[in-house]
N, C-alpha and C positions, 0 to 999 in steps of 0.2 A: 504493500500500500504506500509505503515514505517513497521507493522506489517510481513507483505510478507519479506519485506528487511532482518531484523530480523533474519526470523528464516532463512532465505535464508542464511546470512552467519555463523549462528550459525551452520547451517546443514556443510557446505562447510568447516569449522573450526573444525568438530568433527573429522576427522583422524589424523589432525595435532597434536591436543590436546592431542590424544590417542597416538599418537606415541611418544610425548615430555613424557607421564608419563609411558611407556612403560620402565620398569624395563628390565636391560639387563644381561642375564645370568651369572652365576659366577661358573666357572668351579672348578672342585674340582681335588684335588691328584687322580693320580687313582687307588692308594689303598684304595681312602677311597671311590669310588664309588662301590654302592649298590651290581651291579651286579656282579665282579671284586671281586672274594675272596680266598687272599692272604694264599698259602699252605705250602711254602717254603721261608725262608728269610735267605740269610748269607750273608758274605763280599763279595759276587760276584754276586748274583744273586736276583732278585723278582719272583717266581713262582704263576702263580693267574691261577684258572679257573674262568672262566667264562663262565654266566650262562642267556640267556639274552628269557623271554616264549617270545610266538609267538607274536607279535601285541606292543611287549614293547620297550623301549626307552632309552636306557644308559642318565644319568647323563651328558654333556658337562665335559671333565675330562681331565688330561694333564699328556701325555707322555714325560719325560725330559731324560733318557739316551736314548744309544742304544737296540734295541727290536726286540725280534722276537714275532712268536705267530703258533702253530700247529691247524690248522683245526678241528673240529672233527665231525660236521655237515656237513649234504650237506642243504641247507638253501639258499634265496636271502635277502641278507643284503644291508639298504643305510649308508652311509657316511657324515657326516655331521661340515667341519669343523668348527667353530667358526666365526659368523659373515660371513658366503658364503653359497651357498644355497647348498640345499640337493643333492649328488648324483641320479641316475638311481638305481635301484635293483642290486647287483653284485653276480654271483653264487659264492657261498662259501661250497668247495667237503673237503671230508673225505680226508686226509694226504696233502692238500697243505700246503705247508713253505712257509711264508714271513719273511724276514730280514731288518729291519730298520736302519736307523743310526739317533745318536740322537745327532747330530749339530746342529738342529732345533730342538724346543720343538714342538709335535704335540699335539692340542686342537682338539676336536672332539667328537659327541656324535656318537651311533652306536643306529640303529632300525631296529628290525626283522622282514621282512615281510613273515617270514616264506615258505615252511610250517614246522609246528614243532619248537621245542626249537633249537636256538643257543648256542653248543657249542666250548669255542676254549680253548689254553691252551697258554696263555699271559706269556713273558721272558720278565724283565725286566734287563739287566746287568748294575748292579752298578759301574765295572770299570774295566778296559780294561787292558792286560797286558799289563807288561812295554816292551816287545819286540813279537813279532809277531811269532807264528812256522810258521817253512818255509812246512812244511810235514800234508798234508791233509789225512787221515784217510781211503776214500773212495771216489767218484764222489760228489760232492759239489753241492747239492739240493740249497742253498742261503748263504750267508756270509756278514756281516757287520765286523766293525774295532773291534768286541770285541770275534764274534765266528763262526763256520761255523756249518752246519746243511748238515744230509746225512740223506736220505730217503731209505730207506728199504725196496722195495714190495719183499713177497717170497711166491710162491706158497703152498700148501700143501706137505710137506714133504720136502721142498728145505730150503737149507742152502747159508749162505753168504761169504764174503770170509772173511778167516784169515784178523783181521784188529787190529791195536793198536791203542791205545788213548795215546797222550803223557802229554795230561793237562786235567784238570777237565771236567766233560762233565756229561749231562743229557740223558738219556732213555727216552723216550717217547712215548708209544703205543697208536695206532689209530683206531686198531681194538681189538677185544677179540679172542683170543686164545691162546695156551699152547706155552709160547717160551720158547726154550732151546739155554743157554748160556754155551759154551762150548769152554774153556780156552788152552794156548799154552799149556798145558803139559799133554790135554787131558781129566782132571776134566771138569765135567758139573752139570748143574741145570737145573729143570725147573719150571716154575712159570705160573700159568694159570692167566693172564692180563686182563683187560678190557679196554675199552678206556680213554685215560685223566689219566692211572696210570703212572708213573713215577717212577724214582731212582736216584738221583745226586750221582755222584762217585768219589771223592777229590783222586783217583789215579794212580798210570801209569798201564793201561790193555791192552792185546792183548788175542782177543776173536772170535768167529764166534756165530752168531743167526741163529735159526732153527724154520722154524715154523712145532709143531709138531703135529698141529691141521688137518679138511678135509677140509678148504677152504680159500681161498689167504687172507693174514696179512701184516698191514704194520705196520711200526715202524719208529720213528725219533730220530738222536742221534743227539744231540746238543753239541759242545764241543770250551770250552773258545780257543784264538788264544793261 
């Protein structure tokens, strides 16, 4: 019977005990996690892709500015932030924009439950201009306090409208095709893209894109306030 007592509460004792030596995660920069690999670094900005196979599990890692991030999977991803339980699966499509603000530092690991590899294309802005433009470039896909994001869809053979950049701003393609960029004064290029390519541009432009490919392309310009 003392024996029964015993293991009785020895048994009754072993979650508590496991829980008291239950080691609690220590999130990491999120440059410095695994999946998360930093392509672009200057005074204004963090550019990371990221790269997360099917079935895998981000690092618990922490976001401290403001953030955006370009889609480039269609994929169901959960959310997980530090010490709260795990989101539902969340569809994550080819050209979605999110815009973050980074008032709050977010902690959070990310897990792919596919199908397929996750990828996105992670902004971090290191610092925010000292006065805001009042003049937006094009229809405002998202915006935080540091930049705004314009999304792009063009059919084959369609072009965009004349648009100026008046502050630094990134390109961003989402799909693969031939875009032609083609400047006020009538000079063009074109460059055959693939997804997750990009171009930071530290200056003032006024331009239209063309997709000059057979089938619909989209494109994200991200440009500081």
């Amino acid at each position: 019977m003392k024996t029964w007592t015993i293991c009785a509460l020895s048994i009754a004792l072993t979650p508590f005990v496991a829980a008291q030596n239950a080691v609690a995660p220590v999130p990491v920069p999120v440059e410095e996690e695994p999946h998360h690999h930093v392509l672009l670094k200057n005074e204004w900005i963090v550019l990371m892709r990221v790269s997360i196979p099917e079935g895998e599990r981000t690092l618990y890692h922490t976001h401290s500015p403001d953030r955006g991030a370009v889609e480039l999977s269609k994929v169901f991803v959960t959310l997980q932030k530090i010490n709260e339980l795990e989101s539902s699966p969340l569809p994550m499509r080819p050209g979605d924009v999110s815009m973050a603000s980074g008032d709050q530092p977010l902690t959070h690991r990310v897990h792919n439950v596919g199908p397929g590899t996750f990828e996105v294309v992670d902004i971090e802005f290191l610092k925010r201009p000292q006065q805001a433009s009042k003049a937006a470039a094009a229809a405002i896909a998202g915006e935080n306090s540091s930049a705004r994001a314009y999304k792009w869809t063009l059919a084959p053979g369609a072009t965009s409208a004349m648009h100026a950049h008046e502050r630094p701003y990134l390109i961003i393609a989402v799909t693969a095709f031939p875009l032609k960029m083609t400047a006020a004064d009538g000079q063009s290029f074109t460059h055959d893209v693939k997804p997750g390519d990009f171009h930071w541009v530290d200056a003032k432009v006024t331009h239209s894109l063309s997709n000059e490919g057979s089938s619909e392309a989209q494109i994200v310009e991200i440009e500081l306030k």
